[in-house]
Residue frames as a rotation matrix with the C-alpha (Angstrom) as fourth column:
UNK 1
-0.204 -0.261 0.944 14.99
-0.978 0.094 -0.185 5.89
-0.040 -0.961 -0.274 -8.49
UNK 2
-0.742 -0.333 -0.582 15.63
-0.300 0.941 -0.156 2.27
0.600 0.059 -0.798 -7.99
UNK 3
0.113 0.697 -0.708 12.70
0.073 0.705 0.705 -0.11
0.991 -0.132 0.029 -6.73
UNK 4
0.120 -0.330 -0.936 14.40
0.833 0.546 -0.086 -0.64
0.540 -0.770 0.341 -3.54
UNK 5
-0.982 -0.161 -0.097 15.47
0.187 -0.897 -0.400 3.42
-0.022 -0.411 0.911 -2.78
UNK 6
-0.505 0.734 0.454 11.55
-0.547 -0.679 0.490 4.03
0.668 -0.001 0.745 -3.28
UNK 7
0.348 0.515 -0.784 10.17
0.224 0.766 0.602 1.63
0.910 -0.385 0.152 -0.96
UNK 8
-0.379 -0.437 -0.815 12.64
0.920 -0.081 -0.385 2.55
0.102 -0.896 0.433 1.79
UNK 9
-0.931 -0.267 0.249 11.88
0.226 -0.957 -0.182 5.68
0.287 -0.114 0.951 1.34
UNK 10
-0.319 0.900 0.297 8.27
-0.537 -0.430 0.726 4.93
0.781 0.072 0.620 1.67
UNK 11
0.092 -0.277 -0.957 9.02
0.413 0.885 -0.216 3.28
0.906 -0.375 0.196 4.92
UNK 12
-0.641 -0.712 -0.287 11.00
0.718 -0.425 -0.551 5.57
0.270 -0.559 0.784 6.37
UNK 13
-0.850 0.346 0.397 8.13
-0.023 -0.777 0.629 8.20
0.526 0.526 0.669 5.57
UNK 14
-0.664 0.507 0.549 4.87
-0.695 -0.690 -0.204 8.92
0.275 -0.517 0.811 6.16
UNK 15
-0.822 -0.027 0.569 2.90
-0.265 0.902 -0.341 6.48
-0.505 -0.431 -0.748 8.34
UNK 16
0.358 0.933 0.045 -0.37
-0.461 0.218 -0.860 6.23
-0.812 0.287 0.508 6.53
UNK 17
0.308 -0.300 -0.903 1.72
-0.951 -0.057 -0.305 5.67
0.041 0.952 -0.303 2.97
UNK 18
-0.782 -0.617 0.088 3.17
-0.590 0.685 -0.428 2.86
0.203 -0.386 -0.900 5.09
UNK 19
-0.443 0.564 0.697 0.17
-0.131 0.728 -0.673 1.35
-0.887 -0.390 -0.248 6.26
UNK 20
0.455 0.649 -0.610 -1.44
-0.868 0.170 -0.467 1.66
-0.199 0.742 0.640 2.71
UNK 21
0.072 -0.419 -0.905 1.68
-0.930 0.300 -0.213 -0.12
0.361 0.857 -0.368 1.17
UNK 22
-0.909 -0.280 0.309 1.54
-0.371 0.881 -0.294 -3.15
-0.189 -0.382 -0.905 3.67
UNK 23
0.223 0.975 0.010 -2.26
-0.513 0.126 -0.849 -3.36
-0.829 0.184 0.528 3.24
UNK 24
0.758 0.289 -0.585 -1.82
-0.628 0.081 -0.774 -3.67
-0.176 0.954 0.243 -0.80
UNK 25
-0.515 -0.856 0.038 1.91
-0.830 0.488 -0.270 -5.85
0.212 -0.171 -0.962 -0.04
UNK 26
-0.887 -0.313 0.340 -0.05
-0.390 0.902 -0.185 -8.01
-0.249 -0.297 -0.922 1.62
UNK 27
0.115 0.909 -0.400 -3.14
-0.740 -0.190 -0.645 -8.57
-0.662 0.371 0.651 -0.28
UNK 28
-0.471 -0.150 0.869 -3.86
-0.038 0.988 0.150 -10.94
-0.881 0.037 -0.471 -2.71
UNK 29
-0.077 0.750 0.657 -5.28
0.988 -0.032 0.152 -9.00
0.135 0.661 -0.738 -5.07
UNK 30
-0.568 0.109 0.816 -6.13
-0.171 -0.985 0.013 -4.92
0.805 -0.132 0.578 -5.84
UNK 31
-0.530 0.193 -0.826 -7.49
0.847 0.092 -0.523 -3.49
-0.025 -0.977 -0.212 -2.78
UNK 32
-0.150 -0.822 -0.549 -10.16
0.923 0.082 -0.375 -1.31
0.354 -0.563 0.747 -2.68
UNK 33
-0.477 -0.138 0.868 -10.07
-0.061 -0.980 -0.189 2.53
0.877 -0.142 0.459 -1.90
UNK 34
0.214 0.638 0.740 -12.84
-0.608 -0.506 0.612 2.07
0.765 -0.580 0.280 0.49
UNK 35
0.935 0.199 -0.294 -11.93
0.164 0.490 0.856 -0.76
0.314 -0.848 0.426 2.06
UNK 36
-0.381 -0.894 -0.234 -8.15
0.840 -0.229 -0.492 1.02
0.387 -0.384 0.838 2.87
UNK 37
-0.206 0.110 0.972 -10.34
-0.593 -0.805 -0.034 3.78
0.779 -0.584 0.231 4.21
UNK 38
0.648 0.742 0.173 -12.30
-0.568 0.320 0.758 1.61
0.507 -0.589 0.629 6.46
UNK 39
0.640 -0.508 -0.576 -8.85
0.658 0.750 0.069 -0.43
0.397 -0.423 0.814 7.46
UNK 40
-0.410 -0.859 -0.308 -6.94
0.817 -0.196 -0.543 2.46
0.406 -0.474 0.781 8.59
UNK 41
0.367 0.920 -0.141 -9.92
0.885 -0.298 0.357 4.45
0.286 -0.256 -0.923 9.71
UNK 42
-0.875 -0.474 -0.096 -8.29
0.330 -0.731 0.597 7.49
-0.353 0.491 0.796 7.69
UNK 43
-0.202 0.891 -0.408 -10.75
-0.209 -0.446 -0.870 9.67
-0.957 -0.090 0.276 5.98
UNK 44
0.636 -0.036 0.771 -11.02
0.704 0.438 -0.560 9.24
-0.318 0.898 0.303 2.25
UNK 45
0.882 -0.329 0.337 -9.53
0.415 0.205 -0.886 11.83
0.222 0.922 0.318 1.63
UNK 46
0.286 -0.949 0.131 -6.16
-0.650 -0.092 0.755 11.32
-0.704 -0.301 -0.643 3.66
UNK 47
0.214 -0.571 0.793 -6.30
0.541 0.745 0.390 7.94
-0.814 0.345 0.468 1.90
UNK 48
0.908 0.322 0.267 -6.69
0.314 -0.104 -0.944 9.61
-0.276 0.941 -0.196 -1.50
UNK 49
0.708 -0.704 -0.062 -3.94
-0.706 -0.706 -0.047 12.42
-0.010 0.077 -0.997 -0.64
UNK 50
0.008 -0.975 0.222 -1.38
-0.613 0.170 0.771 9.60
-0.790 -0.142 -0.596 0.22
UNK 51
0.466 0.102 0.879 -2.38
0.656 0.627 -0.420 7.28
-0.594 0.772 0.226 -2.81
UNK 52
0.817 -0.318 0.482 -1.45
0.395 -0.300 -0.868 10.79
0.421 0.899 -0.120 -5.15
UNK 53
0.852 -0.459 0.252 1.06
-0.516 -0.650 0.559 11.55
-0.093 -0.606 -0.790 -2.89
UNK 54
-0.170 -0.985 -0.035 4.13
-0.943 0.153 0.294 9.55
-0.284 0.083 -0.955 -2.02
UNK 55
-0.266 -0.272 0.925 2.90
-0.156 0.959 0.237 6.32
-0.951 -0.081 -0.298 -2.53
UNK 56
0.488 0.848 0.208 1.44
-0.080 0.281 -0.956 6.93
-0.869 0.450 0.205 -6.03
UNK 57
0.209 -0.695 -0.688 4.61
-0.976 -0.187 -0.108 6.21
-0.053 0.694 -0.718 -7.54
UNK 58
-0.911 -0.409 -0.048 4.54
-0.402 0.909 -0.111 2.69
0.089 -0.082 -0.993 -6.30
UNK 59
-0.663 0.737 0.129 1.01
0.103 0.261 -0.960 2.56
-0.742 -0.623 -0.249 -6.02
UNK 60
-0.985 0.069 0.157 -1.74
0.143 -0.171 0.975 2.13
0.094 0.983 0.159 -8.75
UNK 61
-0.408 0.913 -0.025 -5.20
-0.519 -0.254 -0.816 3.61
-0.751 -0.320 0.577 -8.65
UNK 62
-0.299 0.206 0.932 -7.29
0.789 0.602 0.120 1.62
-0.536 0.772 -0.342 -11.16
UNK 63
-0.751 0.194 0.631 -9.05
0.538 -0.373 0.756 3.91
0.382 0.907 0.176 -13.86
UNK 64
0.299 0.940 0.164 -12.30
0.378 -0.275 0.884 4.31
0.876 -0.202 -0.438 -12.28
UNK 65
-0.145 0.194 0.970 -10.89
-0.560 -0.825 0.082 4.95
0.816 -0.531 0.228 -9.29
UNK 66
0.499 0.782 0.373 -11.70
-0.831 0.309 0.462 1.93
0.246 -0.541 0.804 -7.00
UNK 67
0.969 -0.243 0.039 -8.85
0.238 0.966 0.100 -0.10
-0.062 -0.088 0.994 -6.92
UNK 68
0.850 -0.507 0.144 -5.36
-0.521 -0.765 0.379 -0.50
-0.082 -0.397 -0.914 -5.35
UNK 69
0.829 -0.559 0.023 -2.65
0.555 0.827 0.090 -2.60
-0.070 -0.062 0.996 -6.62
UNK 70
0.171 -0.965 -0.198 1.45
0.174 -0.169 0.970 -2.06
-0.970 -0.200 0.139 -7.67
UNK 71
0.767 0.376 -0.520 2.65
-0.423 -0.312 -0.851 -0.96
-0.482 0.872 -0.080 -10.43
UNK 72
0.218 -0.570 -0.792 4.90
-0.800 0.361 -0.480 -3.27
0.559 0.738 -0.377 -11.38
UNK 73
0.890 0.099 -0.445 5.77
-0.027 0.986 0.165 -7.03
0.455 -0.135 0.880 -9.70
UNK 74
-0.175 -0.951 -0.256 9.14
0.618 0.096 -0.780 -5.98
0.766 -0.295 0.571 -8.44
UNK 75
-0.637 0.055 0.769 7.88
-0.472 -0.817 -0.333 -3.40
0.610 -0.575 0.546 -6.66
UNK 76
0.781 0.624 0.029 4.68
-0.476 0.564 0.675 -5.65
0.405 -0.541 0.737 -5.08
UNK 77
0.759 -0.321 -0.566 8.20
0.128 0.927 -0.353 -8.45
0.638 0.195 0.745 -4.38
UNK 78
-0.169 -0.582 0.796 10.07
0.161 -0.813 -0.560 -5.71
0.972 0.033 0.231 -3.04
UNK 79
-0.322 0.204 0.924 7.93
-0.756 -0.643 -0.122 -4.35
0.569 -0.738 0.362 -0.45
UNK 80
0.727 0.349 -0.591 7.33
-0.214 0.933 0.288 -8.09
0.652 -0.083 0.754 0.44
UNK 81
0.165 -0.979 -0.121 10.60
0.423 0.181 -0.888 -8.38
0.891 0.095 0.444 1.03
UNK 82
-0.294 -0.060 0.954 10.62
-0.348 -0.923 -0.165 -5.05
0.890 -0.380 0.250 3.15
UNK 83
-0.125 0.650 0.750 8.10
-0.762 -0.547 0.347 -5.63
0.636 -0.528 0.563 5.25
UNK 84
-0.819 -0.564 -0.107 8.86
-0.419 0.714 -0.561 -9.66
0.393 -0.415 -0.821 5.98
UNK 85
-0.589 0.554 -0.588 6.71
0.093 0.769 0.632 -12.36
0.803 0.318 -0.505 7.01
UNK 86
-0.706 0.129 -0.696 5.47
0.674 -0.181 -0.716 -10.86
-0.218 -0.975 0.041 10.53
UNK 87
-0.627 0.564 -0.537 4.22
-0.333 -0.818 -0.470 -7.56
-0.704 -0.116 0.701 9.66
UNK 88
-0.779 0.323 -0.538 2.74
-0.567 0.006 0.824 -8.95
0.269 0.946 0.179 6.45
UNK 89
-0.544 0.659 -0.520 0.79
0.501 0.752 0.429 -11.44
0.673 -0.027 -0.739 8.46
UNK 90
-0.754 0.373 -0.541 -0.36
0.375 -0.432 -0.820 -8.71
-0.539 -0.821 0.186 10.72
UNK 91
-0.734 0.151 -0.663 -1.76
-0.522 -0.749 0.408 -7.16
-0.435 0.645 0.628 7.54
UNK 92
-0.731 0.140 -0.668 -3.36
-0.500 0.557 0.663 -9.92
0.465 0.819 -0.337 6.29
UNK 93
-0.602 0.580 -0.549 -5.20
0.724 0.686 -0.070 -10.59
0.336 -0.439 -0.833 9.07
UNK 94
-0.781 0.187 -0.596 -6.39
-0.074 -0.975 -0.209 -7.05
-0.620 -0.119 0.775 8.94
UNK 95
-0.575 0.008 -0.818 -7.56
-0.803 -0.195 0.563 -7.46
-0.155 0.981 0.118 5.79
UNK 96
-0.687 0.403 -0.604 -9.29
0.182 0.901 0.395 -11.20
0.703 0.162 -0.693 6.45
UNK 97
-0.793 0.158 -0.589 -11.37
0.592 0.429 -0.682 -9.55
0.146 -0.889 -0.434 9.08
């Protein structure tokens, strides 16, 4: 599946997958685990389920566990794209607070 068909699809989808991927879209950097519980005040382990769930095709857990980034720069460019300079700054000020 093409960059662009997974993203929509993880749009279109479930909302928590959606708020992860704008969180980690609009970041600067891996994001994490706890502080994407504590920003969508999800339990851990909804966040977990949607990290191995739909987004964890476009999503990377780090090794240990503890970090949340893309797995690939087109995809991170992608959902940029997607999500446009509004919602991303909604995110970002989520995330700066």
């Amino acid at each position: 599946m093409s960059a662009r068909l997974e993203l929509d699809r993880l749009l279109a989808g479930d909302a928590l997958a959606r708020e992860i991927l704008g969180l980690v879209a609009a970041a600067e950097r891996p994001v994490g685990v706890d502080e994407l519980v504590r920003l969508t005040g999800r339990a851990p382990w909804e966040v977990d389920g949607a990290l191995s769930g739909a987004a964890g095709r476009t999503l990377v857990v780090s090794p240990e566990g503890a970090y949340v980034s893309f797995g690939h720069e087109t995809l991170l460019e992608t959902a940029r794209a997607h999500l446009g300079p509004l919602l991303l700054a909604g995110f970002r000020k989520r995330l700066d607070s």
